[in-house]
C-alpha positions in Angstrom: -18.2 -21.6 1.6 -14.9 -23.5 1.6 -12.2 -22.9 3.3 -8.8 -22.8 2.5 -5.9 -23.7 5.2 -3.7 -20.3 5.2 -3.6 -17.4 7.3 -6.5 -15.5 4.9 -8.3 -17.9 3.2 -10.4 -16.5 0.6 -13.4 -18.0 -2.2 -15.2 -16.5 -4.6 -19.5 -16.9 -3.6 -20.3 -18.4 -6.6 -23.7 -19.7 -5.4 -27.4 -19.2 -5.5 -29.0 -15.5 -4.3 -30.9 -18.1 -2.1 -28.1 -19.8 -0.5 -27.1 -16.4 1.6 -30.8 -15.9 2.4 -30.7 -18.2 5.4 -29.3 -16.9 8.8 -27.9 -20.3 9.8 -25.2 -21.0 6.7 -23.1 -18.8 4.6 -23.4 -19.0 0.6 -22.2 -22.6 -0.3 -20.0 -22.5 -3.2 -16.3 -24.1 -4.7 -13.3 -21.4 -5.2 -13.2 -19.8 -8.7 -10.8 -21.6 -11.5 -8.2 -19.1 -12.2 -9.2 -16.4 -14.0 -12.5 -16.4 -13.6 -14.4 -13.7 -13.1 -16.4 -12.9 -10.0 -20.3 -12.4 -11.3 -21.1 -9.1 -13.4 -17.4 -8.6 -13.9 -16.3 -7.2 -17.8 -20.2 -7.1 -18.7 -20.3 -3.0 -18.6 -22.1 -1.3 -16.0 -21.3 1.7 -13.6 -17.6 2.3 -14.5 -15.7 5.2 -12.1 -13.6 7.8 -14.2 -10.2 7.5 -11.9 -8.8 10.6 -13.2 -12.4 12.5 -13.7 -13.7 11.1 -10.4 -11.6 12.9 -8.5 -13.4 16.3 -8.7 -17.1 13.9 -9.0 -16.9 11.5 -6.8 -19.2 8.8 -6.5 -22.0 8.7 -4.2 -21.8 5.3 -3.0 -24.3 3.3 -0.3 -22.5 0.8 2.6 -24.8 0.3 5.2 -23.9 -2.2 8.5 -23.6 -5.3 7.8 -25.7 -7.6 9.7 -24.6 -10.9 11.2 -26.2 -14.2 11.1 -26.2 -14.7 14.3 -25.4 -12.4 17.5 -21.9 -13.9 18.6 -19.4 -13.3 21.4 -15.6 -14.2 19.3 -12.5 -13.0 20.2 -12.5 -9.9 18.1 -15.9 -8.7 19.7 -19.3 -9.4 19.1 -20.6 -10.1 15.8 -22.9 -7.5 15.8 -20.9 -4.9 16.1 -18.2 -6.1 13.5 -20.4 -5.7 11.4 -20.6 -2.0 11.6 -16.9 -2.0 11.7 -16.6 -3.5 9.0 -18.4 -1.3 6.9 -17.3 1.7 8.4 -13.8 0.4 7.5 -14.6 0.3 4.0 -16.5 3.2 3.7 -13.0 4.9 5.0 -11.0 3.2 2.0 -13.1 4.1 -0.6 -13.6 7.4 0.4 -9.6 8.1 1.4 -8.8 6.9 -2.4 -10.6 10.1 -3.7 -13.3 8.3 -6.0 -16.1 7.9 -3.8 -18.8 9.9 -1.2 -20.0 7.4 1.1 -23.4 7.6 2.2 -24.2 9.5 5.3 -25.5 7.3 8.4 -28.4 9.5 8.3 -29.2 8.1 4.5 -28.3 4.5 5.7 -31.2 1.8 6.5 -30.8 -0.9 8.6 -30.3 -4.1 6.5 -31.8 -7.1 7.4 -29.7 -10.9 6.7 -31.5 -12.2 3.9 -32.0 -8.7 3.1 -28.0 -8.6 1.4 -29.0 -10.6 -1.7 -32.2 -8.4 -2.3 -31.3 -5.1 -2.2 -33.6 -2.7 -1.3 -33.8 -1.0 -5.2 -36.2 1.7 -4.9 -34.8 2.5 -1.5 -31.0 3.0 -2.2 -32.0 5.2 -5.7 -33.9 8.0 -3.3 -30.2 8.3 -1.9 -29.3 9.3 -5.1 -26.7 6.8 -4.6 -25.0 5.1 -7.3 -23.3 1.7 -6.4 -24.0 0.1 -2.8 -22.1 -2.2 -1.0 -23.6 -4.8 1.1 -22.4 -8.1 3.2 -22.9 -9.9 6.3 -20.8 -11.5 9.1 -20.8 -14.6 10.7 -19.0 -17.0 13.5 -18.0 -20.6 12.4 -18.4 -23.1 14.7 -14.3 -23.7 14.4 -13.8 -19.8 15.6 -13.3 -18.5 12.2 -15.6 -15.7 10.9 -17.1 -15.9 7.3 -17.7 -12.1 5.8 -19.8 -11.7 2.7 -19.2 -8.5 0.5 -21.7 -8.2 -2.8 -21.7 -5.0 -5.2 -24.6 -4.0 -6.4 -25.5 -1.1 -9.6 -28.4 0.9 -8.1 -29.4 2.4 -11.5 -29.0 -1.1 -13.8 -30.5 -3.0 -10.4 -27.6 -6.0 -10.7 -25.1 -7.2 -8.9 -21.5 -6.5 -10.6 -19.3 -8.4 -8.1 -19.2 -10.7 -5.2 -16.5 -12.2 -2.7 -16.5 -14.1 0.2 -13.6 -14.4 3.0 -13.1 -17.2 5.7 -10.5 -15.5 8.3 -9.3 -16.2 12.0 -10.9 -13.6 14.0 -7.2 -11.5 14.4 -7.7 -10.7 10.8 -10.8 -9.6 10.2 -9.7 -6.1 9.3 -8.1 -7.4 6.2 -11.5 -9.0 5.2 -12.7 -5.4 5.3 -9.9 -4.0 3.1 -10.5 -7.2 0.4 -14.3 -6.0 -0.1 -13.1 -2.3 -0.7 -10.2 -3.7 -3.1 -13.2 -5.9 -4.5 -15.6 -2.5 -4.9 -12.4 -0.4 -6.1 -11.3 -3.0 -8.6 -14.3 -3.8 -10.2 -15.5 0.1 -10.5 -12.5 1.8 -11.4 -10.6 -1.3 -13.7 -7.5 -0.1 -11.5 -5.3 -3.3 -9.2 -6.3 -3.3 -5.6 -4.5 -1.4 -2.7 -5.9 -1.7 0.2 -5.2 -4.8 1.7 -1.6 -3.7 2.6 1.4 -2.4 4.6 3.5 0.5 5.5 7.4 0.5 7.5 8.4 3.0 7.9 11.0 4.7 10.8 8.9 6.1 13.9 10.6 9.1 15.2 11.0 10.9 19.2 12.8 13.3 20.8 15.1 16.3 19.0 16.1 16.7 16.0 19.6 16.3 16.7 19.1 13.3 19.2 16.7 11.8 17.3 15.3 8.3 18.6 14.4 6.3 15.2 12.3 2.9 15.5 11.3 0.4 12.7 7.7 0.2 12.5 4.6 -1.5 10.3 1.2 -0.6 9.9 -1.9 -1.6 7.7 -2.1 1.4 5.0 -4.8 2.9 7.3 -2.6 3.4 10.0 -4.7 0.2 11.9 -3.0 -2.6 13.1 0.7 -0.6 14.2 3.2 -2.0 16.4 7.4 -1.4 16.5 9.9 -3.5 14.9 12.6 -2.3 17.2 13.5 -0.3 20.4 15.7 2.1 19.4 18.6 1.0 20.7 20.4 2.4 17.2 19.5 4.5 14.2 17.9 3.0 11.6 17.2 4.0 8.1 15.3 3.5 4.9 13.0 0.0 5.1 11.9 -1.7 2.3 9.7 -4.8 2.2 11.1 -7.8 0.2 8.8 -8.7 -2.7 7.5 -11.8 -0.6 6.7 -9.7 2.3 8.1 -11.4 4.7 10.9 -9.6 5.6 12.6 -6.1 5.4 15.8 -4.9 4.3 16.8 -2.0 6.4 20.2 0.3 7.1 21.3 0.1 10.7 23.9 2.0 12.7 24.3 -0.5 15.6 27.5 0.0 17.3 27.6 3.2 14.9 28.9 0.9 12.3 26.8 1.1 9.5 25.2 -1.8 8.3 22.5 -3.6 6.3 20.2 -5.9 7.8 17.1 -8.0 6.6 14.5 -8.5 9.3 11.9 -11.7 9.6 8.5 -9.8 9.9 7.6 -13.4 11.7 9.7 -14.3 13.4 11.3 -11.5 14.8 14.9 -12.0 14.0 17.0 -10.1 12.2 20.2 -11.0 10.3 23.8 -8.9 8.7 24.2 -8.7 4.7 26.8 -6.0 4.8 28.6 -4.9 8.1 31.3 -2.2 8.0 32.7 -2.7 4.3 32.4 1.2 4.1 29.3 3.7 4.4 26.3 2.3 2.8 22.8 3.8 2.3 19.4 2.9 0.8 19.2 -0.6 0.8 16.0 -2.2 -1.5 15.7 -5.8 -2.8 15.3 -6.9 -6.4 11.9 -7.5 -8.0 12.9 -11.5 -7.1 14.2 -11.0 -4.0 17.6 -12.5 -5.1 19.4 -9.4 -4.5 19.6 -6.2 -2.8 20.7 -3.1 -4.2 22.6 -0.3 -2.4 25.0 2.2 -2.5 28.5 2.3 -0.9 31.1 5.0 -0.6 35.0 3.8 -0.9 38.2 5.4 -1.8 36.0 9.1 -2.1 33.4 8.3 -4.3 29.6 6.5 -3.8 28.5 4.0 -6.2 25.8 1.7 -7.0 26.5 -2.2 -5.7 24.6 -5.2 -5.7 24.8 -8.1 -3.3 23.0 -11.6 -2.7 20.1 -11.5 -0.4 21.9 -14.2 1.3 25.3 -11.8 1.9 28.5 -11.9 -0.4 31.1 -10.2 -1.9 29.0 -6.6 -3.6 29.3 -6.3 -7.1 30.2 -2.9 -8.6 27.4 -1.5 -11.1 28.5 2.6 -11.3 32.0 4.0 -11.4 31.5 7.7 -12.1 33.7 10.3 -9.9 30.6 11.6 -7.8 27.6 9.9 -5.6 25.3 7.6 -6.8 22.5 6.2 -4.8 19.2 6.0 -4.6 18.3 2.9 -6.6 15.3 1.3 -7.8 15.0 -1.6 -10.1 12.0 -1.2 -12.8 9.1 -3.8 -12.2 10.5 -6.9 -14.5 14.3 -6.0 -12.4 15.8 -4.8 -16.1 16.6 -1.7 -15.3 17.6 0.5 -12.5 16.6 4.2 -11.5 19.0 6.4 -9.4 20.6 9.5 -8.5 23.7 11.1 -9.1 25.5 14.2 -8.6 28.2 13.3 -11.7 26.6 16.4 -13.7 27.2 19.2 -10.6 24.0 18.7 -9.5 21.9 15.9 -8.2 19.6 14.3 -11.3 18.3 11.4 -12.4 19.7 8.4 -14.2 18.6 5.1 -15.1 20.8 2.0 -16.2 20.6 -1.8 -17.0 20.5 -4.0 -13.9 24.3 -5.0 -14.7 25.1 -1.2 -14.8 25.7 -0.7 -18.6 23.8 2.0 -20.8 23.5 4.9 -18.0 21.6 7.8 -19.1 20.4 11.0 -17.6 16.7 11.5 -18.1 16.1 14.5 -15.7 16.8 17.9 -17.2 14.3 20.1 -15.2 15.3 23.2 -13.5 16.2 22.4 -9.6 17.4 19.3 -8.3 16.1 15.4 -7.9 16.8 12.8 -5.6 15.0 9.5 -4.6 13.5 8.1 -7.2 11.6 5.1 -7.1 9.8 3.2 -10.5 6.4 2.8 -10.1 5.2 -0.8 -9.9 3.1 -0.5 -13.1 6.2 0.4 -14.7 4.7 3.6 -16.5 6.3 6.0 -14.2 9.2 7.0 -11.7 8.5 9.0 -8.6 11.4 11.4 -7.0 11.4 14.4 -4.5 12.6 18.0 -6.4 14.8 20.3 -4.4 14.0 23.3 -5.5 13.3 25.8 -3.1 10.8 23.3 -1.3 10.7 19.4 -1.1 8.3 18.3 -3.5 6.8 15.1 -4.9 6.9 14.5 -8.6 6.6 11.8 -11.2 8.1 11.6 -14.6 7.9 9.1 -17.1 10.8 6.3 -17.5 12.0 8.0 -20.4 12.2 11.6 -18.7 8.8 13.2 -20.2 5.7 14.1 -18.8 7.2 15.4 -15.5 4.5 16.6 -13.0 4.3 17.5 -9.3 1.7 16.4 -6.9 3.0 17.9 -3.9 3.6 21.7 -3.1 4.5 22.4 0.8 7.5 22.9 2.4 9.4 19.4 2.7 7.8 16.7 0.8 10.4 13.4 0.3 11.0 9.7 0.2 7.8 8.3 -2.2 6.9 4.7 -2.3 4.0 3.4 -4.2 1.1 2.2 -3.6 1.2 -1.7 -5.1 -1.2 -0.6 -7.9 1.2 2.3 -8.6 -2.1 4.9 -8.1 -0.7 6.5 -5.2 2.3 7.2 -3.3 3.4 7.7 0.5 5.7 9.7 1.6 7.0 12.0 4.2 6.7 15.2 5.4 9.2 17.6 7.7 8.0 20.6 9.5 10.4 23.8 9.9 12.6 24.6 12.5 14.7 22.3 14.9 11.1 21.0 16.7 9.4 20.2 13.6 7.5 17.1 13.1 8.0 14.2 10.3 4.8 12.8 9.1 3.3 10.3 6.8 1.5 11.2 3.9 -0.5 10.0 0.6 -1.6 11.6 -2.3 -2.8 10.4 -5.8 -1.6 10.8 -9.7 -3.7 13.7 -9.5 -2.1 15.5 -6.7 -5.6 16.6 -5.8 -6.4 14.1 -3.7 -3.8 14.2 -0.4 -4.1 13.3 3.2 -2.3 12.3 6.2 -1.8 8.9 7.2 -1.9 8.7 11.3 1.0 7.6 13.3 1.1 7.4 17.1 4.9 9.2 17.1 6.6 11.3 14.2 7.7 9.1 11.2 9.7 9.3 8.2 10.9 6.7 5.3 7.7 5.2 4.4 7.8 2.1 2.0 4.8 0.7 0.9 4.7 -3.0 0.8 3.0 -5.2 -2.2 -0.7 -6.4 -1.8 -0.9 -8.8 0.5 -1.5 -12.4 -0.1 
């Protein structure tokens, strides 16, 4: 298998069945040309029913996944990656609603060459309907190689196959690509599980409230703070590159918006102290960042260069307007504004001409976000709870997913299938946490967090 120079190299096991029979190399094979599909893909087969799965999910088989060789690396033995590894795709598939993995108790051991000749008459007394299986193994440059294949019990096939050459810091992600692999080819849906979460981690009392910039893998692996808490900071959102975040800060209690270098560490000013800003959230090209900013009484919509500038003016309405989102192809903008008596929804061109109110629901709506897909635009409704909704562009189909007591702040998944957000508890020593739920709504669960947290954004698939 090749191997490409980056920091998650990645090739499609185009090779023999034979090739990953023998314990001592991994399946030879070149990368796939671009847009070729991965073997068994668009033929037909088992399909998963992403609305009807929900309430029938699919029993699905992923036992361990052996290694080629027992090896000490820096992550841990190979050996036991390899049941990591599959427990760690077990837990995506089943947290996206779709799938029942296999019990351990239905599992069998799978043997190396084993993963190209599945174990037919076995796997259909599980009553199982798709298995997943792979193998592990250490390069001789300290890289690990991890094989993921997908195989139709019923039809006896195999419907996909991928391959991932990573450093050995990284082999969670290689775990997350074979779920996105399974999920992808299954469902017909993007990918979304090889990706991030900042969000603001949260101590101490409400009113003295220590907030923290923090990032996590979507599973809540992999966390570690951003900063100290030295000031308040507010409402993250990753850039479209990923590489940095554009966040509100109150340093010096001046606030101001800052882009931070997920590398490197540093952070710099776009807008200090020009007046009182809020919500912050680059452009589909990363060019510019949109925000609002409240001057001479009144909060409107302004956009700046990435880089820092002179703000542009886009709303000039007597009210507040904030809150916005540019649509997927950066077009259009989604935001909220009070300029009717009551907060609703509006969406506009990206220069600020043709605003229109599209929310006419009873109650009030704040925070909307448009879905990456474009098809859909998320908010929170205030009335009498906090709940998490979605409405088409236009203003139809509006439908809630979320019904407890203070549900707010969605983000999207980057296959716009699901959304994050956060949840409040009552009283002055209730707790902020992170949550997820689906288009259904049916499908909801928390997402764990070592402190409280609020202001999720969920960050595009990683490269």
């Amino acid at each position: 298998m090749p191997m490409f120079r980056s920091p998650f190299a990645l090739a499609l096991l185009l090779g023999t069945a034979a090739a990953a029979q023998q314990p001592a190399a991994a399946p030879q094979a070149p990368p796939a040309a671009a847009g070729q599909q991965p073997a068994g893909q668009g033929d037909g087969g088992l399909i998963v029913d992403v609305e009807g799965g929900i309430s029938a999910p699919t029993p699905i088989a992923i036992p361990v996944m052996p290694a080629a060789a027992v090896v000490n690396t820096r992550a841990g033995s190979t050996d036991a990656l390899g049941r990591q590894l599959s427990d760690i795709i077990a837990n995506d598939l089943r947290n996206s609603g779709l799938f029942t993995p296999l019990s351990p108790g239905q599992l069998k051991s799978v043997s190396f060459p084993e993963v190209t000749q599945p174990a037919y008459d076995h796997w259909r007394g599980t009553q199982a309907q798709a298995l997943v299986q792979g193998y592990i193994r250490a390069n001789g440059d300290g890289t690990l190689t991890v094989g993921c294949y997908l195989y139709d019990v019923s039809a006896q096939r195999e419907l996909a196959r991928q391959g991932f050459v990573v450093p050995p810091e990284d082999w969670r992600r290689a775990a997350h690509k074979c779920a996105d692999t399974v999920y992808s080819r299954l469902t017909g849906e993007g990918p979304y599980f090889d990706s991030r979460v900042v969000y603001v981690a949260e101590t101490g009392p409400k009113d003295k409230r220590i907030k923290r910039l923090a990032i996590m893998d979507q599973d809540g692996a992999n966390h570690r703070f951003l900063t100290y808490g030295q000031s308040i900071v507010l409402t993250p959102r990753f850039a479209p590159n990923q590489q940095s975040i554009v966040y509100m800060s109150y340093a010096g209690r001046i606030p101001s918006i800052y882009v931070y270098d997920i590398g490197s560490g540093r952070q710099r000013l776009v807008v200090q102290n020009v007046a009182t800003t809020f919500a912050p959230r680059f452009s589909p090209d990363g060019r510019n960042i949109l925000f609002s900013m409240a001057t001479g009484g009144n909060t409107d919509l302004y956009r700046v260069s990435s880089q820092g500038g002179t703000p542009t003016r886009l709303t000039t309405s007597p009210g507040i307007d904030t809150g916005g989102s540019y649509s997927p192809d950066g077009s259009r903008i989604v935001f909220e504004s009070d300029r009717s008596g009551g907060q609703q929804i509006y969406v506009m061109n990206a220069d600020g001409s043709n605003q229109q109110r599209i929310s006419f629901g009873g109650g009030r709506y704040a925070t909307p976000v448009w879905s990456p897909r474009g098809d859909l635009i998320a908010f929170t409704k205030l009335a009498g709870n906090f709940r998490i909704g979605t409405m088409s562009p236009s203003g139809g189909g509006e439908k809630l997913l979320t019904n407890d007591w203070s549900d707010e702040g969605p983000s999207w998944s980057p296959n716009g299938r699901a959304i994050t957000f956060y949840r409040s508890g009552r009283g002055s020593s209730g707790k902020a946490t992170l949550w997820m739920v689906d288009l259904t709504g049916v499908n909801e669960r928390r997402i764990p967090t070592p402190l409280d947290g609020s202001d999720p954004a969920w960050g595009p698939l990683r490269p």
